[in-house]
BAGUSE-350729 format. One record per residue (C-alpha): x, y, z. Coordinates in steps of 0.1 Angstrom, whole numbers, padded with zeros to 4 digits, always signed. Layout:
<recs>
XYZ/...
</recs>
This chain:
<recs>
-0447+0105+0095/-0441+0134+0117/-0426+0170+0109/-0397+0159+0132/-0389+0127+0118/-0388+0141+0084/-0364+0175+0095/-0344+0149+0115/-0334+0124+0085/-0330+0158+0066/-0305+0167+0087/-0290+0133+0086/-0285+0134+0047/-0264+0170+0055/-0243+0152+0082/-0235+0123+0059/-0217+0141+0032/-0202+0163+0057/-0184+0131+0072/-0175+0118+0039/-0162+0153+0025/-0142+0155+0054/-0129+0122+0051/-0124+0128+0011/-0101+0159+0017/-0078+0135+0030/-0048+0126+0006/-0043+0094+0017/-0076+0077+0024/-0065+0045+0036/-0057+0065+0069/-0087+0086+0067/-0112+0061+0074/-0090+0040+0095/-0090+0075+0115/-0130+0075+0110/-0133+0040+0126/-0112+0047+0152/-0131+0075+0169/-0161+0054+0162/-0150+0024+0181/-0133+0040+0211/-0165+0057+0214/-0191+0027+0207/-0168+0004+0227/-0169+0029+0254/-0206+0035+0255/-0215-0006+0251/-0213-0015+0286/-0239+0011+0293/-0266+0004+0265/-0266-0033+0266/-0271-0063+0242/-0291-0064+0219/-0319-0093+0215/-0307-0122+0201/-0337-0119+0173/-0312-0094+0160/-0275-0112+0159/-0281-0126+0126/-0284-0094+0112/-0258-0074+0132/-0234-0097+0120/-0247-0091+0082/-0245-0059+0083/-0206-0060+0100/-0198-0075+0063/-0217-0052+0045/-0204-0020+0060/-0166-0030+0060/-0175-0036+0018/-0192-0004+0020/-0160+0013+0034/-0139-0006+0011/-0159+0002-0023/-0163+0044-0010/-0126+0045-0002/-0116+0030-0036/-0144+0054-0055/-0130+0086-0038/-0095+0076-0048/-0109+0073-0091/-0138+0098-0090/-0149+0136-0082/-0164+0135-0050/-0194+0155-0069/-0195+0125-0092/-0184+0093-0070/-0208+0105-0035/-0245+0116-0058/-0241+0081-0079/-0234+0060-0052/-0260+0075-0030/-0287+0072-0057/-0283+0040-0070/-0291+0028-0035/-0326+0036-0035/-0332+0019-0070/-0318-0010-0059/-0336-0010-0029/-0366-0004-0043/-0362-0033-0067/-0356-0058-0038/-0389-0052-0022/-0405-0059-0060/-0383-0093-0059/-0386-0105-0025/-0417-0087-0009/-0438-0082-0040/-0438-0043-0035/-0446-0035-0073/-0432+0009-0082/-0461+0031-0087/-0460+0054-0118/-0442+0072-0096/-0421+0052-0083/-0408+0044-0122/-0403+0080-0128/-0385+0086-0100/-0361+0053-0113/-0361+0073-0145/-0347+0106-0128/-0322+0090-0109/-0306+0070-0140/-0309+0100-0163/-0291+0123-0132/-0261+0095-0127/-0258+0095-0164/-0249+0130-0163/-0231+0129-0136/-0210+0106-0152/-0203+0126-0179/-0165+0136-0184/-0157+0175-0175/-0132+0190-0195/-0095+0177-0176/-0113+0162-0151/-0121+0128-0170/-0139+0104-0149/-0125+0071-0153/-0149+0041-0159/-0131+0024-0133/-0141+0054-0105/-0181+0049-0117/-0175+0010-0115/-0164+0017-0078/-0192+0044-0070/-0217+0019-0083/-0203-0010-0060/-0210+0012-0031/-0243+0019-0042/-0250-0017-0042/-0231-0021-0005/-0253+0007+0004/-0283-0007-0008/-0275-0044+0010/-0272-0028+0044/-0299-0004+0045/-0322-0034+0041/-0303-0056+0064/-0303-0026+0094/-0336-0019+0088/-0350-0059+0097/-0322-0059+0123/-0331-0021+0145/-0367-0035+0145/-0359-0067+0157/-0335-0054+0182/-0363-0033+0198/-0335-0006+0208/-0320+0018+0181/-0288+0032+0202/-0282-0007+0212/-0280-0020+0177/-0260+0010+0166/-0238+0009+0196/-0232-0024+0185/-0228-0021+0148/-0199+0005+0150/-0182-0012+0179/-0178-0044+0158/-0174-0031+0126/-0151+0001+0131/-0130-0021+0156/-0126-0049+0127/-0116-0023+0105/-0090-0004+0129/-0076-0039+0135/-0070-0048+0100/-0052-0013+0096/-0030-0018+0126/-0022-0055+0111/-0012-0043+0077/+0002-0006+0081/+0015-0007+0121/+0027+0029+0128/+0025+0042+0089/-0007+0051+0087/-0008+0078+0112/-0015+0111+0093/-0004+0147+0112/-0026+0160+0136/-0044+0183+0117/-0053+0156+0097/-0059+0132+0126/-0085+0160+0139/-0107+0155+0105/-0105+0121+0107/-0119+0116+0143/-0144+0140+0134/-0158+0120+0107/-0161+0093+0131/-0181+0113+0157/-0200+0122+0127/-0206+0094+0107/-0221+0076+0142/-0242+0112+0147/-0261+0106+0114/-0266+0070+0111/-0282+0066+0148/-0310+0092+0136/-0313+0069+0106/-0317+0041+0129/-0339+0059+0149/-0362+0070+0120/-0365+0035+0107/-0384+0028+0141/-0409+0055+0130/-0411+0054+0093/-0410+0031+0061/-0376+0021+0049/-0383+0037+0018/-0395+0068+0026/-0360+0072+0051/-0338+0063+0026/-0353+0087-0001/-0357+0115+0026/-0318+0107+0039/-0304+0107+0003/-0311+0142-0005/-0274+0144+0009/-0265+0145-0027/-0275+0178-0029/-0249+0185-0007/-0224+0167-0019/-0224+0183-0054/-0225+0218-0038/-0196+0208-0019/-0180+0192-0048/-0183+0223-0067/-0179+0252-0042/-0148+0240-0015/-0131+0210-0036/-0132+0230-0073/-0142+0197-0094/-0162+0218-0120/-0190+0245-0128/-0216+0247-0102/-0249+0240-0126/-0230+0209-0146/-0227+0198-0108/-0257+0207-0086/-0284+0201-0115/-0278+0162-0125/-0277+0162-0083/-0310+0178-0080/-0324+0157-0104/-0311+0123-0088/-0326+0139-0055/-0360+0145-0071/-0356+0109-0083/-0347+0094-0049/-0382+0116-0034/-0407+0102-0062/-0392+0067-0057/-0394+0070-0017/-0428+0085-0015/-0445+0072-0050/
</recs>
């Protein structure tokens, strides 16, 4: 695994919770992803004529993983609306890997490593605390609930996108096609059910379109690193985003002191590591 593979999924875990700060500062989240999908189809739909189809090997699980991102989007919207975003992003983000990790024992007969099962140790121990209420801020169990849902969307599509890029032979033509269908399903279904009354102001319509451009940045090197590395190694490498999330959580949105935040982070990070490379 190369020095540049590993700096670029590095800096694909920083653009992630970036994106998903961004569209967390939102009030009203319903709009801010339907902003965040918007970009991404006018962009994707844009660009498709130009990449191409992909193979036909890889329909199957383009169309899987259309389902599991619109639930992924779901499950994150309704987490930010219950949880910190210190709390909701790092729990999500690390339950992933776990599950993950116990998939390829089910279905592939990849048995953890001592390693491996500390690092599953970590990450529970790290979401535990993270979990933890904070004074006012009281985490409801419904917020975790949600955060864990994503985690298990999460989890479902990394698998399913990392059969389908290989089988597709071409990263920027299954990603060109993953956000094309999926964000425009999504921006229809907002149109449907809101019309006109989702439209936020333009400030807010500038962060949301960001997060779009974003949010298609970060998962294409993903994509691309999947092509070049294991799955596992990716994800863990990717998920150090948490990191990130916490500081963010605790420095711009104010959800709490910074070392309550940052260290059950760090330690679901060191977790995520042991798991991908044990």
């Amino acid at each position: 695994m190369s020095s540049t593979v590993v700096l670029a999924v590095l800096a694909a875990g920083l653009i992630h919770a970036v994106w998903n700060a961004l569209a967390k500062s939102l009030h009203d989240q319903f709009a801010s992803f339907a902003l965040l999908n918007a970009s991404s189809a006018l962009i994707c739909v844009l660009a498709w004529p130009f990449v191409g189809l992909v193979r036909s090997a890889a329909w199957p699980y383009l169309a899987a993983s259309v389902v599991c991102h619109v639930t992924y989007e779901l499950f994150l919207m309704g987490s930010y609306r219950r949880a910190d975003f210190s709390q909701s992003y790092p729990v999500a983000r690390g339950v992933a890997p776990v599950l993950v990790s116990f998939a390829g024992l089910i279905f592939a007969n990849e048995h953890l490593r001592a390693a491996g099962l500390t690092g599953v140790a970590a990450i529970v121990v790290g979401i535990v605390a993270l979990s933890l209420p904070r004074g006012a801020r009281v985490t409801t169990r419904r917020g975790v609930r949600w955060a864990l849902a994503t985690g298990v969307a999460i989890a479902t599509y990394t698998v399913v996108d990392g059969f389908g890029v290989r089988a597709s032979h071409g990263t920027l033509r299954y990603a060109v096609a993953l956000f094309a269908l999926q964000a425009t399903l999504w921006t229809l279904g907002v149109v449907a059910l809101r019309r006109r009354a989702w439209l936020p102001t333009p400030s807010q319509t500038a962060i949301g379109l960001t997060s779009g451009v974003l949010s298609i940045g970060g998962y294409l090197i993903v994509l691309w690193a999947q092509t070049r590395a294991p799955l596992g190694i990716v994800s863990a490498l990717r998920e150090t985003g948490v990191i990130w999330a916490a500081l963010i959580g605790a420095l711009i949105f104010r959800e709490g002191r910074i070392r309550r935040i940052v260290a059950p982070a760090v330690l679901v990070s060191v977790g995520i590591a042991f798991l991908g490379f044990g």
